[in-house]
N, C-alpha and C positions, 0 to 999 in steps of 0.2 A: 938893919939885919933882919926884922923879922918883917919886914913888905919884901923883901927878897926874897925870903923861904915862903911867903905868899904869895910871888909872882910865879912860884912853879906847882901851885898845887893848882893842876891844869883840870883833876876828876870835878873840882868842886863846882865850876863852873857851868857844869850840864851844856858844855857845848862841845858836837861832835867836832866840827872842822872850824877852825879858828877864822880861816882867810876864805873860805864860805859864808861864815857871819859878818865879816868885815867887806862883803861884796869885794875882793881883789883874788889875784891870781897868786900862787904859791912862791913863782920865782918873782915875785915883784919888788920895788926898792922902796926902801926905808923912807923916802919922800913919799911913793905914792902911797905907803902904808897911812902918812901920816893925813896925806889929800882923804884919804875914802873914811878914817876913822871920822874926820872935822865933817865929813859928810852927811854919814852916818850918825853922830852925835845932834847933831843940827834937826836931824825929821825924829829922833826920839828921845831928846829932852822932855825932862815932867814938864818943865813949865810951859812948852808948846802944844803937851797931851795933857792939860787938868783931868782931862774927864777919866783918863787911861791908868787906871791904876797898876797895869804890867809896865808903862812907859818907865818908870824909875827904876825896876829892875834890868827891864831892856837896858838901862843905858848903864848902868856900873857893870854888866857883863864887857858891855861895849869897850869902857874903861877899862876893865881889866883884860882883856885882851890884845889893847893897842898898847896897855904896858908892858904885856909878854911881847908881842912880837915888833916893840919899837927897843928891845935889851937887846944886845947883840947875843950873850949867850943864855938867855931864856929862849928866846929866837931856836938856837941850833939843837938846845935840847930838847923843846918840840917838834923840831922838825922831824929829827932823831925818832920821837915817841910818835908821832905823826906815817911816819914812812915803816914803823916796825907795826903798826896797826894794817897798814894798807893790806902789807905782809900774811901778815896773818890772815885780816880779811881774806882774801885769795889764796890763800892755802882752805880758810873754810870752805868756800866757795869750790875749790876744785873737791875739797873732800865731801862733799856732799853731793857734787855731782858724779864723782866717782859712788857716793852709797846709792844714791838714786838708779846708778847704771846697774849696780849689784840686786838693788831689791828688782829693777825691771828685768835683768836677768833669770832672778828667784821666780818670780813670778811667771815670769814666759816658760820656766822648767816645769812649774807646778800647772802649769795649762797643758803643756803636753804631755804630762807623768800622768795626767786624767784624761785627756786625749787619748793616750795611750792603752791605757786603763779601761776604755771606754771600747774602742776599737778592736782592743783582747777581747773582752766580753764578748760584742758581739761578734767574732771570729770564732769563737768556742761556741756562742747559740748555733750560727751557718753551719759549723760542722758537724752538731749533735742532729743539725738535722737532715743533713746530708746522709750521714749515719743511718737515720731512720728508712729515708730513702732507698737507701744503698741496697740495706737489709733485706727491705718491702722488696723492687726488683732483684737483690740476689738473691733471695731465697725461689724467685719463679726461675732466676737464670741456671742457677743452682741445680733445682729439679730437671728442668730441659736438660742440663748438659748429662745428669745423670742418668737420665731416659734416652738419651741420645747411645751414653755410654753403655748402658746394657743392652739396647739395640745392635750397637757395635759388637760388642762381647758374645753376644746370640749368635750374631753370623759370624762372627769368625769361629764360634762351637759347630757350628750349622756347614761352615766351609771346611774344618779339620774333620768332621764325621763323612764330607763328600768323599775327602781326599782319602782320609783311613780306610773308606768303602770301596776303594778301584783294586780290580784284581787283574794283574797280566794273564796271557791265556796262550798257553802254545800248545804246536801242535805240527806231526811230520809233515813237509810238504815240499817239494821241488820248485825250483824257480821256474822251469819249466810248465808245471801245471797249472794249466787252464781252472784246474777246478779247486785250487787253493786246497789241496788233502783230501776233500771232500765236503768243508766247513765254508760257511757264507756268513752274511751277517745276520741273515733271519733265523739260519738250523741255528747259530750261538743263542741267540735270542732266544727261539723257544726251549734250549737248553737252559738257560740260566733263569728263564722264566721261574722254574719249579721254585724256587728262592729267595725269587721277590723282585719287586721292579728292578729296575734292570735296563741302562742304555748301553748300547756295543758299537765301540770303533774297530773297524776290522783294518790292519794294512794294506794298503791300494799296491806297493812295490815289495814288500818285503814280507815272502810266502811265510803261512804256520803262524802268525802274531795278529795277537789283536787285543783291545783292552776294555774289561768291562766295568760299570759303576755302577755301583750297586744302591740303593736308595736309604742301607742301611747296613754299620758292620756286622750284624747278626746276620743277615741272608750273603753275604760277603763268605763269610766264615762255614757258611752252611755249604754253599758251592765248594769252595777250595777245598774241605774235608770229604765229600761225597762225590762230587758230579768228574765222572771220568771221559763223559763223550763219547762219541761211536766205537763200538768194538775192535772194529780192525785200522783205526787210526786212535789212538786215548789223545785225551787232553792234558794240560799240566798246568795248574793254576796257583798260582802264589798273589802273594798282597805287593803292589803297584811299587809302594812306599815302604816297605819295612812292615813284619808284623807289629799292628796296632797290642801294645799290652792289655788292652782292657776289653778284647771281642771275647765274646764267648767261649764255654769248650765245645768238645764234638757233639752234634745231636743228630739223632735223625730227622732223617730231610721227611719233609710233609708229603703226602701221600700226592701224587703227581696227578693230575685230569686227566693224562693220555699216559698210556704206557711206554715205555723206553723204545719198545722196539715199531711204536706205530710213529715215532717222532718223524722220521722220514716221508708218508703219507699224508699227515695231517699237524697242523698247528696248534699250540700251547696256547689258552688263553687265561687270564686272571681275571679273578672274582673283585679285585680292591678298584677304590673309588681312586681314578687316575687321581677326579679333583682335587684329592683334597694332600697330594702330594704335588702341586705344580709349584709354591714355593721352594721346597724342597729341591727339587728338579732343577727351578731357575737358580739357584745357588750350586748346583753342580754344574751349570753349565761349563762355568769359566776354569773349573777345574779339570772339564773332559777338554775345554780347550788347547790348556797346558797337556794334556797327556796326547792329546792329537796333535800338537806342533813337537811333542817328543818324539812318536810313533815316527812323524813326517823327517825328523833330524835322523835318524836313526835308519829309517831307507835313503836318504842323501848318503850317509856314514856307506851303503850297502854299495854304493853306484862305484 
C-alpha cells in the first residue's frame, strides 16, 4: 500500500517528462516501455559507473519511473498530470506572448506620445517664428498699405474738391448764332480768371452753356456770387454738382488786373505759379472729362 501511494508521488522525482527520461515515445506499449527501461538501466548501473557517484541515483529514478509507467493506472494518471501541464504550459506561453504583444504595443504608444511630443514642440518653435517673421514684414506691409491708403484718401479729397469746384455757366443765345451770345471760350476765361484758375468747356452744339472748374471751392464760390458777364447778355452760374455745404460765404472778388469794361480789348492774366498747381489740375482732368462727355450727352439729347 504504501509503494503505491509512492508510485504517484510523481513531484519527488525531479523529473520533468517521464518518457523523455526513459528515451521512448508517449504513445508507446508496455513492452517497449519495458525494452528502453532494460536499456537504459544496463548504461547507468553503479556498478558499471564506480567512478560516477550520480549513476546510483540516475538509476532508482530510472526505477521508479518504469514502475509508474509499467502500472496500468499510475500510467493514466500521469498521463492525465502530464497533458494538464502541457496545457498549462501553452496557455503560459500564449499568455505571455500576448503580454509581450501588450508591453510592444505600450511601448510603440510611448514612442510616439514622445514623437508626438517632440513634433508639437517643434511646430509651436516653426510658428513662433514664423510669427516673428510675419510681424517683421507686416509691420513694413502694414505701413505701405497704409501710405498707399492715405494716398488714395488724398485723391479722392483731391478729386471731390475738383468735382465741388465746377460751376455751370449759361447764358442767352440762339442756335442760330454764329457767335454763341457774344461768349467764347477765351472772353469765359478771362472772365472767370479774376477768381482763380480756371479751365473752361464751352458747348461745341448747344448755344449759351458751358462748364467751368475751378482749381478751388473758394474761387468757385466767388464767381457764382459776383461775376455776371457782359452787360447786355449776363451770365448765370450755379455749382455743376449741387451746392457743396462747406465753400465759403459771399466775399468780395479781388481787385481785377484789367477792368470789366476793357475785358473785350485786352486779356486777363494771373500772377500764380501755374507750377505749382499741375497736380492739382491733373486730378481735375478726369473730372472735366466726365462733365465734357455730359455737356456732349446733353447736345445729343438737343439733336
Amino acid at each position: 500500500m504504501s509503494r503505491k501511494a509512492d508510485a504517484f508521488d510523481f513531484e519527488s522525482l525531479g523529473v520533468e517528462d517521464f518518457y523523455s527520461f526513459l528515451e521512448v515515445d508517449s504513445s508507446c506499449t508496455e513492452k517497449e516501455i519495458t525494452k528502453a527501461y532494460r536499456k537504459r538501466a544496463l548504461q547507468c548501473h553503479p556498478d558499471k559507473n564506480p567512478d560516477n557517484p550520480a549513476a546510483a541515483e540516475k538509476f532508482q529514478k530510472l526505477s521508479r519511473i518504469y514502475e509508474i509507467l509499467s502500472d496500468t493506472v499510475a500510467k493514466a494518471v500521469y498521463d492525465n498530470l502530464r497533458k494538464a501541464r502541457r496545457k498549462q504550459k501553452e496557455r503560459n506561453e500564449a499568455l505571455d506572448a500576448k503580454r509581450r504583444k501588450i508591453k510592444e504595443d505600450l511601448e510603440r504608444r510611448e514612442h510616439q506620445s514622445l514623437q508626438d511630443k517632440y513634433d508639437e514642440q517643434a511646430a509651436v518653435k516653426k510658428l513662433e517664428e514664423e510669427i516673428k517673421r510675419l510681424r517683421a514684414e507686416g509691420s513694413k506691409k502694414v505701413k505701405e498699405q497704409e501710405q498707399l491708403m492715405k494716398q488714395k484718401l488724398e485723391g479722392k479729397t483731391e478729386e471731390s474738391k475738383a468735382s465741388a469746384a465746377t460751376v455751370k455757366v449759361r447764358w442767352k443765345a440762339k442756335k442760330s448764332d454764329e457767335t454763341n451770345g457774344g461768349y467764347s471760350k477765351v472772353l469765359l476765361t478771362q472772365l472767370l480768371q479774376k477768381y482763380g484758375d480756371v479751365e473752361v468747356l464751352v458747348s461745341l452744339k448747344r448755344k449759351g452753356s458751358a462748364i467751368a472748374a475751378f482749381s478751388d471751392i473758394h474761387s468757385a464760390a466767388m464767381a457764382i456770387q459776383n461775376e455776371t458777364g457782359l452787360s447786355e447778355n449776363c451770365l448765370t452760374l450755379s455749382w455743376a454738382d449741387g451746392e457743396p455745404v462747406h465753400h465759403v460765404g459771399k466775399q468780395e472778388p479781388p481787385e481785377p488786373a484789367i477792368q470789366q469794361e476793357d475785358v473785350g480789348s485786352a486779356g486777363l492774366s494771373s500772377d500764380r505759379d501755374y507750377e505749382s498747381v499741375v497736380l492739382t489740375r491733373m486730378k481735375q482732368a478726369q473730372e472735366r472729362k466726365r462733365l465734357a462727355e455730359q455737356l456732349t450727352a446733353e447736345d445729343n439729347d438737343m439733336i
